[in-house]
N, C-alpha and C positions, 0 to 999 in steps of 0.2 A: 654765228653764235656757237658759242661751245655748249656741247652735249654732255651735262657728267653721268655718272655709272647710276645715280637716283634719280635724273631724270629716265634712263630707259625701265628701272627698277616699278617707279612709282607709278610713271605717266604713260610709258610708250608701249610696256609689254600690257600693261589692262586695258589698254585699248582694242589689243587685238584680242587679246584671252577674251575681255566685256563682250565684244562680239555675239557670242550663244547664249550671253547672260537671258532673263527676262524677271524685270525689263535689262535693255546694256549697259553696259558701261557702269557697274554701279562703285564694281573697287575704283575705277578710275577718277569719277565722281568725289566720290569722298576721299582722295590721295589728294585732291587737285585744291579742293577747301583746305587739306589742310596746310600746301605748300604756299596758299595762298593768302594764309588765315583769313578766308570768306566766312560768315555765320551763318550763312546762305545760301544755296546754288539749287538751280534747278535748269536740266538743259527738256526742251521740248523737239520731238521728232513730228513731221506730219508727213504722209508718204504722199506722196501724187495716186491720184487713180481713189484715192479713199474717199468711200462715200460721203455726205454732208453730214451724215447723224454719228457716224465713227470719230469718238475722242482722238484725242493725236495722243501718242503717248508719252509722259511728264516722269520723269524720274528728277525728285526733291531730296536734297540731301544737304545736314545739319550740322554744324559741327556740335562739339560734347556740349559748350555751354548754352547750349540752343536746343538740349536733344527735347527737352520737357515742353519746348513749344509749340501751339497747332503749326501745323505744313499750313505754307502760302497758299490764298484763297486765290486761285487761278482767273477765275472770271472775272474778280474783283480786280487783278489788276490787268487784265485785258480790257475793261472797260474805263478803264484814265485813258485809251486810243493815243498811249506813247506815239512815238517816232514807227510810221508802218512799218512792221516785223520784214515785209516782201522788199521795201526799197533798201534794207540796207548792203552797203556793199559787202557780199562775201570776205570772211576772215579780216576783217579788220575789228577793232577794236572800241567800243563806244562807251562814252561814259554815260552818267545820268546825263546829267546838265543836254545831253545832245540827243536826250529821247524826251527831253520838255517841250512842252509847245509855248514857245515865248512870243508867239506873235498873239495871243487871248488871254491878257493877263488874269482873266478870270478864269479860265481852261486851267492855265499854268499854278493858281495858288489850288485848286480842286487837287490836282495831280499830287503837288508836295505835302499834302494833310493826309490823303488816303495811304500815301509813300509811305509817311511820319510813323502812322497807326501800324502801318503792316513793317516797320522795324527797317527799312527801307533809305537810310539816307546818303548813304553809297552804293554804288554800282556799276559794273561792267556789263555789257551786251556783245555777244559774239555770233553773226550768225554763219552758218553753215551753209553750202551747199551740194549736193549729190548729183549736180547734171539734170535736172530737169527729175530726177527721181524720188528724192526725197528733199526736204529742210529741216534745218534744225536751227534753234536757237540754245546757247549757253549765257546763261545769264546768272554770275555773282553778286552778292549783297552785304551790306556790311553796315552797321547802326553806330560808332561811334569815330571811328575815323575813316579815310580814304585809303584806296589801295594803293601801293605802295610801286615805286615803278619794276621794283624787281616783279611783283605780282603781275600788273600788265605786260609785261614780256614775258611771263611764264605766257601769259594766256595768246599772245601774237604767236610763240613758238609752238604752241600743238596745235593751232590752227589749221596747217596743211595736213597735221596726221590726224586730227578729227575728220578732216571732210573725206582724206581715203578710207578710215575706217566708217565712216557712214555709207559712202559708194560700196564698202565690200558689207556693209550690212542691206543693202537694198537688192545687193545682185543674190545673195543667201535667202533672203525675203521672195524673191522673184524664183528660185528654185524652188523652195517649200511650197509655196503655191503650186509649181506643177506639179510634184511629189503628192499633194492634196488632192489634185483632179483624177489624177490615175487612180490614184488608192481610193477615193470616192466610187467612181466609174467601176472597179473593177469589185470593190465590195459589193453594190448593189446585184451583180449578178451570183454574190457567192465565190467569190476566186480569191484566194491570199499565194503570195509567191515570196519564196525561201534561198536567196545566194549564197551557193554555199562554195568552197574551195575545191582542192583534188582529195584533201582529205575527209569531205564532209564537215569542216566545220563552218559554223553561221558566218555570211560575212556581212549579210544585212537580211532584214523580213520586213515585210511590209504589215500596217496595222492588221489587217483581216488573218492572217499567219502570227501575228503579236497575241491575238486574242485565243485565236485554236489552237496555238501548240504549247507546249511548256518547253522553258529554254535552261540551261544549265545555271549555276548561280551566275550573277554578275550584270552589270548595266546592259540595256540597249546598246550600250554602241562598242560592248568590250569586246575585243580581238579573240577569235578563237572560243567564242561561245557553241553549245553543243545542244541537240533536240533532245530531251530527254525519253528514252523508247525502250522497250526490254531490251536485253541486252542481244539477242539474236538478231531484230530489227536493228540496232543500231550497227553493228556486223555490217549489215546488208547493204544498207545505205551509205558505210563508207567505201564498200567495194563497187557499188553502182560509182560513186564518184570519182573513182579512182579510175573505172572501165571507159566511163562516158567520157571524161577529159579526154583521152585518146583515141575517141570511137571518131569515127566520119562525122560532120553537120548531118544533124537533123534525127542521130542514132539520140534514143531514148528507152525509159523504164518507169515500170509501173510499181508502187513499194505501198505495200499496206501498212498503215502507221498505227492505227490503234483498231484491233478489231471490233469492239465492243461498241466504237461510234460509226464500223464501217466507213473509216475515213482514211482513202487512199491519197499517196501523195506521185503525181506525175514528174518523171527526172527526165530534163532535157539535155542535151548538150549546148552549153552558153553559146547563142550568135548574138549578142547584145554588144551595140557600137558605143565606146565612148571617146568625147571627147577628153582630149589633156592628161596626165599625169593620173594613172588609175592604177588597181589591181582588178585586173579582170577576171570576175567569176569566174569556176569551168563548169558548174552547173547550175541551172535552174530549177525548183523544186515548185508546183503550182498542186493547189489544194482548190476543191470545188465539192460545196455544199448546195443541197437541193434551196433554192429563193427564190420567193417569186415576188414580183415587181409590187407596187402598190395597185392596186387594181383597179379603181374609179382613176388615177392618172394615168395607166395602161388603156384605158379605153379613149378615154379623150384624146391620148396619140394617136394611136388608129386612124379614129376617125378625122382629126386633121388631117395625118399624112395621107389616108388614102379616102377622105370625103367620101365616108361614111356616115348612117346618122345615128344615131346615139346608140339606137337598138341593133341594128347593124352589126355596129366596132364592139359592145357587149354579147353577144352574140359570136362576132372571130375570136376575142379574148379568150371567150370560156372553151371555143374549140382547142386554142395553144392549151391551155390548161389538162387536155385531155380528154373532154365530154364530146359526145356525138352529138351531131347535129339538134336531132330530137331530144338529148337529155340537155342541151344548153336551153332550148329555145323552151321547153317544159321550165326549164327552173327561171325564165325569164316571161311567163308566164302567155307562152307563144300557143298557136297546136301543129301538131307536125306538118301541115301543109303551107302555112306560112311559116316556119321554121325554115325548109325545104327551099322555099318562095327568097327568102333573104338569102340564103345561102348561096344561090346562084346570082342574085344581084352584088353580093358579096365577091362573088370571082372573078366578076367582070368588072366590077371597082378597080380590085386591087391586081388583076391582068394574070389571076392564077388560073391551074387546070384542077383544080381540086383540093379536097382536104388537107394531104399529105402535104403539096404544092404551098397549100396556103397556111401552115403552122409554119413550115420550113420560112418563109418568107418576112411573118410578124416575128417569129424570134431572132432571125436576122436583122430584124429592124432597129428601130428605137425604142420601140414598149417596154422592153426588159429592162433599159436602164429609167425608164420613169419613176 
């Protein structure tokens, strides 16, 4: 099949641009209605791994003389229980007529009335697959004639570049999620971290550093973005980055960035591995603000991980926190002797020599990120 210069214009490059869309695909979508004069389209995504009560997600899309119409009532026609969405075979092409159920001709005339009402008397079905990752369905519609065969070969020939652009939206899917855990994890203890280049400028921050610093004009993800800092601090910070690129692993600097919040920012020298086709930071810039955990989930860790009982792990909590033995076991309405009395049952729980021993130990632990 020949490719012309509108089919990669209209179909092939918003596929991959739709990619970051949200929801995707949506130029793509509406290019595709109208190469194919559909009145109708709506393609469904549902990811593997997604829990039962999580929507799949539905991108509906109209053409003009349709625009003043309600969007398709999805349940509605999820429950005519067409031709199952799961057995049909990847990238092939289905008409109505082959998502009817003709074997219950009372099943079959329910399906065509509901069809009828919802504008429905043509249609294609196209499903998707992403390897066990995701599914998709694309499905065209059309109320007063049938599609046309140039229309069903538009819809056979982006088949294979729907389903890679769905694979490359699942694996982008699957990054964000970890990019999620980390920045989760590391917000809760107060830490945001800042990659910057040899010359100091941003080359990504992560949410907790999105929130605390102020960045120069321009998007999230624009090249060459800069901290906004007096003009002496920012000085500093580009000769630290310029020092540290060339310093040994492991050489680092400490930069005060706003005195006023007392918020110092730690510069490392980049040992960050990546895979594939990168620019590798040459430094790391990590920010750490005073957090503390949620404290009724801080102690319930505790004492699971080290089977303690409730007064116990409340009790080691308020020591990380700071408080001596007697001013925790007082404010938990203890008296110094049994304060004392748990403290030592306390040691020998969790296998410490002492106070010291046993802050150093819970905040090593799990508690701080609860």
């Amino acid at each position: 099949m020949t490719f012309l210069s509108a089919d990669q214009r209209e179909l092939f490059l918003p596929l991959i641009d739709g990619i970051h869309d949200n929801p995707p695909w949506g130029a793509f979508m509406r290019n595709l209605v109208a190469r194919t004069y559909a009145r109708r389209a709506f393609l469904v995504v549902v990811l593997a791994n997604a829990p039962a009560d999580q929507a799949p997600t539905v991108l509906h899309v109209t053409a003009p003389r349709a625009a003043n119409e309600p969007p398709l009532d999805m349940m509605r026609l999820d429950s005519l229980r067409l031709h199952p969405h799961s057995r049909m075979r990847p990238e092939r092409v289905y008409s109505l007529d082959e998502m009817l159920d003709y074997d219950r001709p009372e099943q079959l005339a329910h399906q065509r009335a509901v069809l009828e009402e919802m504008g429905i008397r043509y249609g294609r079905w196209l499903r998707i697959s992403a390897r066990g990752a995701a599914d998709a369905w694309l499905v065209l519609a059309r109320e007063r004639e049938d599609f046309t065969g140039s229309a069903v070969s538009t819809m056979s020939m982006i088949a294979p570049h729907l389903a890679a652009a769905l694979r490359t939206f699942c694996a982008l899917a699957a990054q964000r999620l970890q990019t999620a855990l980390a920045e989760d994890s590391l917000a809760r203890i107060g830490v945001g971290q800042v990659a910057f280049d040899v010359a100091g400028h941003v080359m990504a921050a992560d949410r907790e550093a999105e929130r605390l610093l102020t960045f120069s004009a321009g998007s999230s993800t624009t090249v060459g973005r800069k901290l906004q800092l007096l003009p002496e601090t920012g000085r500093q910070l580009e000769a630290h980055c310029a020092a540290l690129a060339s310093s040994p692993e492991g050489a680092c600097a400490a930069l005060l960035l706003d005195e006023r919040r007392d918020l110092w920012m730690l510069l490392r020298k980049s040992d960050l591995t990546l895979d594939g086709p990168h620019a590798a930071p040459a430094v790391i810039g990590t920010l750490r603000l005073e957090r503390y955990e949620n404290s009724a989930a801080a102690i319930r860790t505790i004492a699971a991980v080290h089977g303690l009982s409730a007064r116990e792990a409340a009790l080691a909590h308020a020591i990380t926190l700071g408080e001596s033995i007697v001013e925790a076991g007082r404010c938990l309405g203890l008296t110094t002797e049994t304060s004392r009395n748990y403290s030592k049952r306390i040691y020998a729980k969790t296998g410490t020599s002492g106070q010291a021993d046993l802050v150093r130990k819970l905040l090593n632990g799990l508690a701080p990120f609860s």
